[in-house]
FITORKE-250231 format. One record per residue: x, y, z of N, C-alpha, C, O in turn. Coordinates in nm, 2 decimals, padded with zeros to 4 digits, m for minus. Example, Ala and Ser with C-alpha at 12.3 -4.5 7.8 and 13.67 -1.06 7.14 Angstrom:
BEGIN
<r n_X="01.32" n_Y="m00.57" n_Z="00.78" ca_X="01.23" ca_Y="m00.45" ca_Z="00.78" c_X="01.32" c_Y="m00.33" c_Z="00.78" o_X="01.42" o_Y="m00.33" o_Z="00.85"/>
<r n_X="01.28" n_Y="m00.22" n_Z="00.71" ca_X="01.37" ca_Y="m00.11" ca_Z="00.71" c_X="01.29" c_Y="00.00" c_Z="00.79" o_X="01.34" o_Y="00.11" o_Z="00.80"/>
//
This chain:
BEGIN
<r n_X="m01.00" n_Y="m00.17" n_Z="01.04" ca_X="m00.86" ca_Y="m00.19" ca_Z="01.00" c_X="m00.77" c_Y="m00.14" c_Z="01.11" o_X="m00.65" o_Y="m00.17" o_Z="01.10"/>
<r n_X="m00.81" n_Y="m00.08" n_Z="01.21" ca_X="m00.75" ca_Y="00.04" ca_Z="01.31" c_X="m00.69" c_Y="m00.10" c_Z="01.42" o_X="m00.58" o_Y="m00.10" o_Z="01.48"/>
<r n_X="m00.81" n_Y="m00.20" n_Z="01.40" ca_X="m00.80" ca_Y="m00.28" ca_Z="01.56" c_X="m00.79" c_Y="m00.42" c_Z="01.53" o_X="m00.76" o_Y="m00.49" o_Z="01.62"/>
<r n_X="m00.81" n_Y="m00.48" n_Z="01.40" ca_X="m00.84" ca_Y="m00.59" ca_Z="01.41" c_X="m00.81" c_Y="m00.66" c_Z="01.24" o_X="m00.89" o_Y="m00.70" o_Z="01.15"/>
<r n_X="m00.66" n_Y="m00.65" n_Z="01.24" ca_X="m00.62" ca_Y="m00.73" ca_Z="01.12" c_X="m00.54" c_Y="m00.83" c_Z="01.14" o_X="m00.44" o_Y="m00.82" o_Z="01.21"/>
<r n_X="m00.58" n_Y="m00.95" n_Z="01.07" ca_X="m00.44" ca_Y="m01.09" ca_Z="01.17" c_X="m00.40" c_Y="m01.12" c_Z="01.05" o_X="m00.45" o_Y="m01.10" o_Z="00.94"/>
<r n_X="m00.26" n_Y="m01.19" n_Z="01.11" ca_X="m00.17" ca_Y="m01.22" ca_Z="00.99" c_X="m00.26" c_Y="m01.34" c_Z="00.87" o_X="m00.22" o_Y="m01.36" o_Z="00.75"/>
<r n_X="m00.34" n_Y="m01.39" n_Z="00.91" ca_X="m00.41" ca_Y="m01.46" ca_Z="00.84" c_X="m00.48" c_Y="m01.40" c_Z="00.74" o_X="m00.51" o_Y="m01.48" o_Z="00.65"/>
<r n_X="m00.51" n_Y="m01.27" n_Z="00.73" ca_X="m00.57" ca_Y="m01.20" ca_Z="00.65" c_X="m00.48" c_Y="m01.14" c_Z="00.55" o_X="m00.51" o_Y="m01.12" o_Z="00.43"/>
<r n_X="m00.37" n_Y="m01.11" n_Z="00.62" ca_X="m00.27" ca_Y="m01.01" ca_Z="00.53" c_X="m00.21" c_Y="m01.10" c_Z="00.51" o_X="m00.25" o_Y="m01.09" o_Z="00.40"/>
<r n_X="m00.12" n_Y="m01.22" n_Z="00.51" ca_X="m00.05" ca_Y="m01.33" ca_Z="00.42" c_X="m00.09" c_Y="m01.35" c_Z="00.28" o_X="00.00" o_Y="m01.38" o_Z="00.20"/>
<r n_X="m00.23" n_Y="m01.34" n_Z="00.24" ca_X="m00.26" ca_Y="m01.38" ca_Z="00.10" c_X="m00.22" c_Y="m01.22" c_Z="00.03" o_X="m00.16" o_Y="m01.21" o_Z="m00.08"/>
<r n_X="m00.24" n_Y="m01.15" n_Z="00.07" ca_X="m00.23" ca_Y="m01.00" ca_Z="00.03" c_X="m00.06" c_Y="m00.97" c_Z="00.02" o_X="00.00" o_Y="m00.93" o_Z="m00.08"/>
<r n_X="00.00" n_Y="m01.02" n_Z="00.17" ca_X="00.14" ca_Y="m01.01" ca_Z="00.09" c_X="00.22" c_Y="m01.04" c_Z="00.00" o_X="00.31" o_Y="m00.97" o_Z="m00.05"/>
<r n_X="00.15" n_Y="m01.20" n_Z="m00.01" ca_X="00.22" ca_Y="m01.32" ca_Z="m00.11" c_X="00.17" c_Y="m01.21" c_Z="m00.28" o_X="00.25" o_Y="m01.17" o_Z="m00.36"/>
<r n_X="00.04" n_Y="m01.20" n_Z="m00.28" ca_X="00.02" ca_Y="m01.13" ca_Z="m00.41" c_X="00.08" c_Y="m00.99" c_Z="m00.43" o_X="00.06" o_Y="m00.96" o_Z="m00.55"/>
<r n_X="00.13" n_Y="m00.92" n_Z="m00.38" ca_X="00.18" ca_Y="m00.79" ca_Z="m00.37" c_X="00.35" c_Y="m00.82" c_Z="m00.42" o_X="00.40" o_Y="m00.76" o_Z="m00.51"/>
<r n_X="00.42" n_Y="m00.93" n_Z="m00.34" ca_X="00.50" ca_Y="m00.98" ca_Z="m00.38" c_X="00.54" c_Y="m01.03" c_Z="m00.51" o_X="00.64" o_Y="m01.01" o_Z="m00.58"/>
<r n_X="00.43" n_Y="m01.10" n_Z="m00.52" ca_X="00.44" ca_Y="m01.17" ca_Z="m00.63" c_X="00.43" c_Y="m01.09" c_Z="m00.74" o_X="00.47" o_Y="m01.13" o_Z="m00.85"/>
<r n_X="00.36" n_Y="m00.94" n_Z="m00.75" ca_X="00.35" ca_Y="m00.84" ca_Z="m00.83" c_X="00.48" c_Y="m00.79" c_Z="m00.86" o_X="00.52" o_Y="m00.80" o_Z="m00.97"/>
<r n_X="00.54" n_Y="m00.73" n_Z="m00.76" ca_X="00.65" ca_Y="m00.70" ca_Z="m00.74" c_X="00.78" c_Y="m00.75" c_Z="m00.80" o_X="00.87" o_Y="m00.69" o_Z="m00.85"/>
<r n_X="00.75" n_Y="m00.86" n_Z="m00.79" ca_X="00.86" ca_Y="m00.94" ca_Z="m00.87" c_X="00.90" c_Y="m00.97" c_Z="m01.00" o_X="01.01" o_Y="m00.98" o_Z="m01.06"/>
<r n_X="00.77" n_Y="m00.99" n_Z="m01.04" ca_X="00.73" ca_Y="m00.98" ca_Z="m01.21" c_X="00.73" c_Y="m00.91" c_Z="m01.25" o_X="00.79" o_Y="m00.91" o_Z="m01.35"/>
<r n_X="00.68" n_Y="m00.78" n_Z="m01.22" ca_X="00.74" ca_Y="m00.64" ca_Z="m01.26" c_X="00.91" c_Y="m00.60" c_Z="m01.29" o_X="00.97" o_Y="m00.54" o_Z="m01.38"/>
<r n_X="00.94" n_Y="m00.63" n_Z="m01.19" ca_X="01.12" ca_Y="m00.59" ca_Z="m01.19" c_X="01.14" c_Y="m00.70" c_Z="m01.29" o_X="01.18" o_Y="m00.66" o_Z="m01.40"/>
<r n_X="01.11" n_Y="m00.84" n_Z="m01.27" ca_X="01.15" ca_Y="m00.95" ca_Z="m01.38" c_X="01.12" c_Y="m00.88" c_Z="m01.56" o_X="01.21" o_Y="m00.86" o_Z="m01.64"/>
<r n_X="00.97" n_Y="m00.85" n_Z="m01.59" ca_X="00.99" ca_Y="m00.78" ca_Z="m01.70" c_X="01.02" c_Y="m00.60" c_Z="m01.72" o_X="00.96" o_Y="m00.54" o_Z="m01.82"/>
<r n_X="01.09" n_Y="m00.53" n_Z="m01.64" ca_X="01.12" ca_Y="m00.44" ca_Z="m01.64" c_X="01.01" c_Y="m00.35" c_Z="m01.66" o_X="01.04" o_Y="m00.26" o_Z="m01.73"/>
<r n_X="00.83" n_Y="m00.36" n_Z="m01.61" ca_X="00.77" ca_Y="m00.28" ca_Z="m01.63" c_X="00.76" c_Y="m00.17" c_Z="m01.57" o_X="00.68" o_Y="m00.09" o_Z="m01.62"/>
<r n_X="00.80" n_Y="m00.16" n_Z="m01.48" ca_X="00.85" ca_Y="m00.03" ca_Z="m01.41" c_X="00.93" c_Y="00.09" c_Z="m01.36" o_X="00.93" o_Y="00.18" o_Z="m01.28"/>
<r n_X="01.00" n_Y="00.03" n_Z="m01.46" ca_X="01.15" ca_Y="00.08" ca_Z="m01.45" c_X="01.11" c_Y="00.27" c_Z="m01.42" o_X="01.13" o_Y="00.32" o_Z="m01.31"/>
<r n_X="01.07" n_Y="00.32" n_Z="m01.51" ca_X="01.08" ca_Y="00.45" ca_Z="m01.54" c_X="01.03" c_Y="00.54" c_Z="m01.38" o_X="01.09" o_Y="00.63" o_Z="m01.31"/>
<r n_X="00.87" n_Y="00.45" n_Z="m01.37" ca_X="00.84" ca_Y="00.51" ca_Z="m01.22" c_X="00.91" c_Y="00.50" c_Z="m01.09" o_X="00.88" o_Y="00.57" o_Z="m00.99"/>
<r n_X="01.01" n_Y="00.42" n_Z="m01.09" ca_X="01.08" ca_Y="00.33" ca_Z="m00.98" c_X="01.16" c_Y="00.45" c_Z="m00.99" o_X="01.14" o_Y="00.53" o_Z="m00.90"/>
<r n_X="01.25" n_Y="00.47" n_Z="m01.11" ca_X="01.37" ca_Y="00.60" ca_Z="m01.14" c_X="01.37" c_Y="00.72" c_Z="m01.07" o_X="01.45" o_Y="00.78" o_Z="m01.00"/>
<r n_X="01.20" n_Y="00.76" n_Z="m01.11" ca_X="01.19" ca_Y="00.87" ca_Z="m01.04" c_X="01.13" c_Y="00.89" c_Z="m00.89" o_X="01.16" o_Y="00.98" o_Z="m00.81"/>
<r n_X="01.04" n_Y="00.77" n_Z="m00.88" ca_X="01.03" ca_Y="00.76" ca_Z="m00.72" c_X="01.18" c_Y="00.76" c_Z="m00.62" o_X="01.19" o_Y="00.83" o_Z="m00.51"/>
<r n_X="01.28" n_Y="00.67" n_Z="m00.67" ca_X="01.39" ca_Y="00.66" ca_Z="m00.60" c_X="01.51" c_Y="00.81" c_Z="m00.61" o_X="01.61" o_Y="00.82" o_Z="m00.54"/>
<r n_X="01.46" n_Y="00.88" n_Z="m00.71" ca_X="01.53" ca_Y="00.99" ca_Z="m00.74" c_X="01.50" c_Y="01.13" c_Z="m00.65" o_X="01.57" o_Y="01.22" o_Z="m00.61"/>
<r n_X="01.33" n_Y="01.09" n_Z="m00.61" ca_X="01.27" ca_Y="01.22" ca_Z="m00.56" c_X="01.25" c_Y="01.17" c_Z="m00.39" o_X="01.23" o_Y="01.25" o_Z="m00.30"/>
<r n_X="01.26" n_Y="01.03" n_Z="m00.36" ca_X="01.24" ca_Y="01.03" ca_Z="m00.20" c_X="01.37" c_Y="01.00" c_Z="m00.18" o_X="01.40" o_Y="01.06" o_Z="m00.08"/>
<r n_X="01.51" n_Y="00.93" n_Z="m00.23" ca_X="01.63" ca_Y="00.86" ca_Z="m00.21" c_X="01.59" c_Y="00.72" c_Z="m00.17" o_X="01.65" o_Y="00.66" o_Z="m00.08"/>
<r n_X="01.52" n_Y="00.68" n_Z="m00.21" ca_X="01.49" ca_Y="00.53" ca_Z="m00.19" c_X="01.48" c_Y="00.42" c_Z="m00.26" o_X="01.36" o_Y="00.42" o_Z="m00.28"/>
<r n_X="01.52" n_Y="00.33" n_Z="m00.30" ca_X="01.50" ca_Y="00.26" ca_Z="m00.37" c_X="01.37" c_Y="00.18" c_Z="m00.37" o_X="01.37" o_Y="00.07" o_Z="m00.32"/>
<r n_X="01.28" n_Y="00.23" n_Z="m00.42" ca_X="01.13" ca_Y="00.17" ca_Z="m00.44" c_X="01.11" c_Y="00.04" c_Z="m00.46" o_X="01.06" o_Y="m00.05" o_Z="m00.39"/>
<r n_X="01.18" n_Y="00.03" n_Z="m00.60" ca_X="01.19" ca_Y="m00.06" ca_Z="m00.71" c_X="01.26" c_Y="m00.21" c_Z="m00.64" o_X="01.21" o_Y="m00.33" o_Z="m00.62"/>
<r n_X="01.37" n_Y="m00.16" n_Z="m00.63" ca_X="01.48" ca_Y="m00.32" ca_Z="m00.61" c_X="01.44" c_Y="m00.37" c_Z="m00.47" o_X="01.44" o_Y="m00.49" o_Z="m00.44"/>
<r n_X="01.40" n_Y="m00.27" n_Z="m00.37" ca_X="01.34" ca_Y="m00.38" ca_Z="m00.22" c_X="01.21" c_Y="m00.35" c_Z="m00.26" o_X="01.18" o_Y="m00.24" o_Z="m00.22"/>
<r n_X="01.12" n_Y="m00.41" n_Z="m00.31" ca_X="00.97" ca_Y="m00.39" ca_Z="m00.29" c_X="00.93" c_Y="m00.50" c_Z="m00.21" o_X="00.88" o_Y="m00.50" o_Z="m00.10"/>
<r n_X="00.98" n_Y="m00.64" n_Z="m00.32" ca_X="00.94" ca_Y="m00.79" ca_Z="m00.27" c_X="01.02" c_Y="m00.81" c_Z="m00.08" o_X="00.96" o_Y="m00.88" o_Z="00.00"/>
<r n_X="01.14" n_Y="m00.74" n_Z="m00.03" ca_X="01.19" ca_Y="m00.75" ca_Z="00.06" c_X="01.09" c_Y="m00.67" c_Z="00.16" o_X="01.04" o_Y="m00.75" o_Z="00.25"/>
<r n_X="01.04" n_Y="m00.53" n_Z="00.17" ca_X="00.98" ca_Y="m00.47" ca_Z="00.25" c_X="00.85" c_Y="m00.48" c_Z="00.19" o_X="00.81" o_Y="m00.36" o_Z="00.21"/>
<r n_X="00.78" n_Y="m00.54" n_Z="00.13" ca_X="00.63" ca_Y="m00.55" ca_Z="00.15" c_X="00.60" c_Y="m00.71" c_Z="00.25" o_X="00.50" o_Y="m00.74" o_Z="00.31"/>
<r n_X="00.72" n_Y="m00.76" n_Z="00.21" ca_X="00.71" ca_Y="m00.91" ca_Z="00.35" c_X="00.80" c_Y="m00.88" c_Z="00.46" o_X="00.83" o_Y="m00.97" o_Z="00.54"/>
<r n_X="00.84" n_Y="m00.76" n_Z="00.48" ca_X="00.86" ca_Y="m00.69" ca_Z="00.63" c_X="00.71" c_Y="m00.65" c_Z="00.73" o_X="00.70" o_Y="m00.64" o_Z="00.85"/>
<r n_X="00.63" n_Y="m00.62" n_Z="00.64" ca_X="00.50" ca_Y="m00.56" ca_Z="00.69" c_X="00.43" c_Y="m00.64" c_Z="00.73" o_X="00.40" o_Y="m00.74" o_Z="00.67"/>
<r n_X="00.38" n_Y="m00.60" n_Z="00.88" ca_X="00.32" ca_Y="m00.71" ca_Z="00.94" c_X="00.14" c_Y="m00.64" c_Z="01.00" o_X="00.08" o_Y="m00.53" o_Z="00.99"/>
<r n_X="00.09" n_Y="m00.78" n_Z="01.07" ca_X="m00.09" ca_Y="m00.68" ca_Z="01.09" c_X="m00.03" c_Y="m00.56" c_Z="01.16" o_X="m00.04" o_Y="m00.45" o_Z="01.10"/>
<r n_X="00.04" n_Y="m00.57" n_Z="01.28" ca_X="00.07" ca_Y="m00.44" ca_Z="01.34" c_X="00.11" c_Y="m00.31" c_Z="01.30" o_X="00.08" o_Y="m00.21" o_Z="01.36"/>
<r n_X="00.18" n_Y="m00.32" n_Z="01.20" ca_X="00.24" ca_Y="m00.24" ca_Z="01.09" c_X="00.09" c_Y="m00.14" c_Z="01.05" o_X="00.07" o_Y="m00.02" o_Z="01.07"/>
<r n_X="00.04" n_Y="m00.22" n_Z="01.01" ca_X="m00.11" ca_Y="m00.18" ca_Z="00.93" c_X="m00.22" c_Y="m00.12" c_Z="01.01" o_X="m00.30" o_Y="m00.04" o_Z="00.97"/>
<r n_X="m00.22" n_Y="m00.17" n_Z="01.13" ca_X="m00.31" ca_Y="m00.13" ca_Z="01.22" c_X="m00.25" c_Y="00.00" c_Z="01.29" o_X="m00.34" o_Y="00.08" o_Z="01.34"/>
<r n_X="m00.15" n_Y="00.03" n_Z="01.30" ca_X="m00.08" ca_Y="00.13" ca_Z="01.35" c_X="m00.09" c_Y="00.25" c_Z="01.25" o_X="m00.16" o_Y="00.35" o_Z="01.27"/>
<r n_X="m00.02" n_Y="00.22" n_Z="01.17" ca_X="m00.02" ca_Y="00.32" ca_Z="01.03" c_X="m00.25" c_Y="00.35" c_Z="01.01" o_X="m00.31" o_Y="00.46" o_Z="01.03"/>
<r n_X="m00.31" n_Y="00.24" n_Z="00.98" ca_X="m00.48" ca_Y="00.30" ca_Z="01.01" c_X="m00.51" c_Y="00.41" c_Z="01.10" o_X="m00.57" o_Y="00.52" o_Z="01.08"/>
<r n_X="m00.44" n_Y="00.34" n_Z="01.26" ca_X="m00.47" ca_Y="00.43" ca_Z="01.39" c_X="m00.43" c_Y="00.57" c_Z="01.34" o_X="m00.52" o_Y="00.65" o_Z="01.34"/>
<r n_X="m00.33" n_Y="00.60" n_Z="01.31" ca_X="m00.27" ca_Y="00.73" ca_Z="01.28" c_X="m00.38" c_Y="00.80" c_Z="01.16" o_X="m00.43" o_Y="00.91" o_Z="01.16"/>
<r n_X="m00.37" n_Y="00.70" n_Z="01.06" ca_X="m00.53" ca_Y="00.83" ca_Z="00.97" c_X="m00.61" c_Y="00.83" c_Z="01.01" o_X="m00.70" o_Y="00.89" o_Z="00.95"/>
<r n_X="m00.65" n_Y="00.75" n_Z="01.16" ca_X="m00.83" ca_Y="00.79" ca_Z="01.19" c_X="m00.80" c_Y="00.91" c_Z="01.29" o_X="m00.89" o_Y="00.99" o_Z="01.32"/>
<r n_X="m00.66" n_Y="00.89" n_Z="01.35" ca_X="m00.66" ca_Y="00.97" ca_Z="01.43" c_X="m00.67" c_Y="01.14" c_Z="01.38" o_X="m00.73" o_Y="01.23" o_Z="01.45"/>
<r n_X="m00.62" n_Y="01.15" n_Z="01.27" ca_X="m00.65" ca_Y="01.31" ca_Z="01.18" c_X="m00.78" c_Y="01.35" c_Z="01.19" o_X="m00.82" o_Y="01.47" o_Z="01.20"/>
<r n_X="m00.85" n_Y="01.23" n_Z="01.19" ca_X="m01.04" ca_Y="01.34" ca_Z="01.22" c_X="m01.07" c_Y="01.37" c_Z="01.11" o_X="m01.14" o_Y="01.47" o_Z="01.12"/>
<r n_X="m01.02" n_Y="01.32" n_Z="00.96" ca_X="m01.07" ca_Y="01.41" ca_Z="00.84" c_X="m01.21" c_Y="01.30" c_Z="00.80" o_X="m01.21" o_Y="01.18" o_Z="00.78"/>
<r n_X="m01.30" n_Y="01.40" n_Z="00.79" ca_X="m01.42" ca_Y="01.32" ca_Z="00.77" c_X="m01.49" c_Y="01.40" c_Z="00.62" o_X="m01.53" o_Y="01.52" o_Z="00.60"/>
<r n_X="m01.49" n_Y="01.31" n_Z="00.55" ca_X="m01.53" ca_Y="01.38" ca_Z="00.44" c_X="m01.71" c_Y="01.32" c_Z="00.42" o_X="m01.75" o_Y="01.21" o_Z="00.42"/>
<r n_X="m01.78" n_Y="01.40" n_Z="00.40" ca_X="m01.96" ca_Y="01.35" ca_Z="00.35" c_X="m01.99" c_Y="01.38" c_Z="00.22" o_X="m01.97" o_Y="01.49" o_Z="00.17"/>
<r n_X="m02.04" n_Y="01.30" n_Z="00.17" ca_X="m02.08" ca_Y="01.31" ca_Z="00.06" c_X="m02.25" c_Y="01.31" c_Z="00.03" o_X="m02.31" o_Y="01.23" o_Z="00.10"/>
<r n_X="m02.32" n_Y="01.38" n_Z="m00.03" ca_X="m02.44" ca_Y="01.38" ca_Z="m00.04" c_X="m02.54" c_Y="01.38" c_Z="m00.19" o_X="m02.58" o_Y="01.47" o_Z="m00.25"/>
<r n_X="m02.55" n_Y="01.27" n_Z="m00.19" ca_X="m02.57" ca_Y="01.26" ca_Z="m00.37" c_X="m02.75" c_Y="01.26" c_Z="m00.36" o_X="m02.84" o_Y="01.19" o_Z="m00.31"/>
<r n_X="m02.75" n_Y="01.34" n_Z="m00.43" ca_X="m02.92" ca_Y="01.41" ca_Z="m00.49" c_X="m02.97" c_Y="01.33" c_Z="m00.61" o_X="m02.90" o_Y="01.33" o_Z="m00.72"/>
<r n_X="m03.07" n_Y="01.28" n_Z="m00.61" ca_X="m03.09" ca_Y="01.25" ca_Z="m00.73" c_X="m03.12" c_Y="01.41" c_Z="m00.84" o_X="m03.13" o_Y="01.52" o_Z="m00.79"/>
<r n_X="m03.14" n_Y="01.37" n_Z="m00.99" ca_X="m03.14" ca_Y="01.50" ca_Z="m01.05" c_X="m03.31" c_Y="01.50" c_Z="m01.09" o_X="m03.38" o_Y="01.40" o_Z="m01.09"/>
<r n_X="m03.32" n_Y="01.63" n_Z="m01.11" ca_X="m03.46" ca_Y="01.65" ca_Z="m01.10" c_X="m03.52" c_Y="01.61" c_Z="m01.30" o_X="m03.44" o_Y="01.61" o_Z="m01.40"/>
<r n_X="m03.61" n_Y="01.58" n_Z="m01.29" ca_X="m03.62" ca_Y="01.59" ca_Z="m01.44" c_X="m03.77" c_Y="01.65" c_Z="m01.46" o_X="m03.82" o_Y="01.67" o_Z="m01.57"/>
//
């Protein structure tokens, strides 16, 4: 995701994210979380979602990835089966 996302890939993903977006504000199901997200960062979450989720572009994405790979947090997991 760091190097290699084209707008061809993220267009279906925006259109549906949008389209989430929209219907939500349309039937007010979000209201409550919107209130307080916009209350605790000063942002309005809610009323630009559909506007700044089709500002984001592959670069956007690939940039923002570079930056969490660049943290180095590597988490391992090691699953055992149980003994019986």
């Amino acid at each position: 995701l760091a190097t290699n996302i084209t707008e061809a890939e993220l267009a279906p993903v925006r259109e549906f994210m949008v389209k989430e977006a929209t219907e939500q504000l349309d039937e007010n199901s979000d209201w409550a979380d919107a209130i307080v997200a916009t209350s605790i960062n000063n942002v309005p979450t809610f009323l630009a979602a559909p506007e700044t989720i089709s500002a984001i572009t592959a670069e956007d994405l690939m940039n923002f990835w570079k930056s969490v790979l660049d943290q180095k947090n590597i988490h391992r997991v090691l699953l055992e089966p149980t003994n019986k």
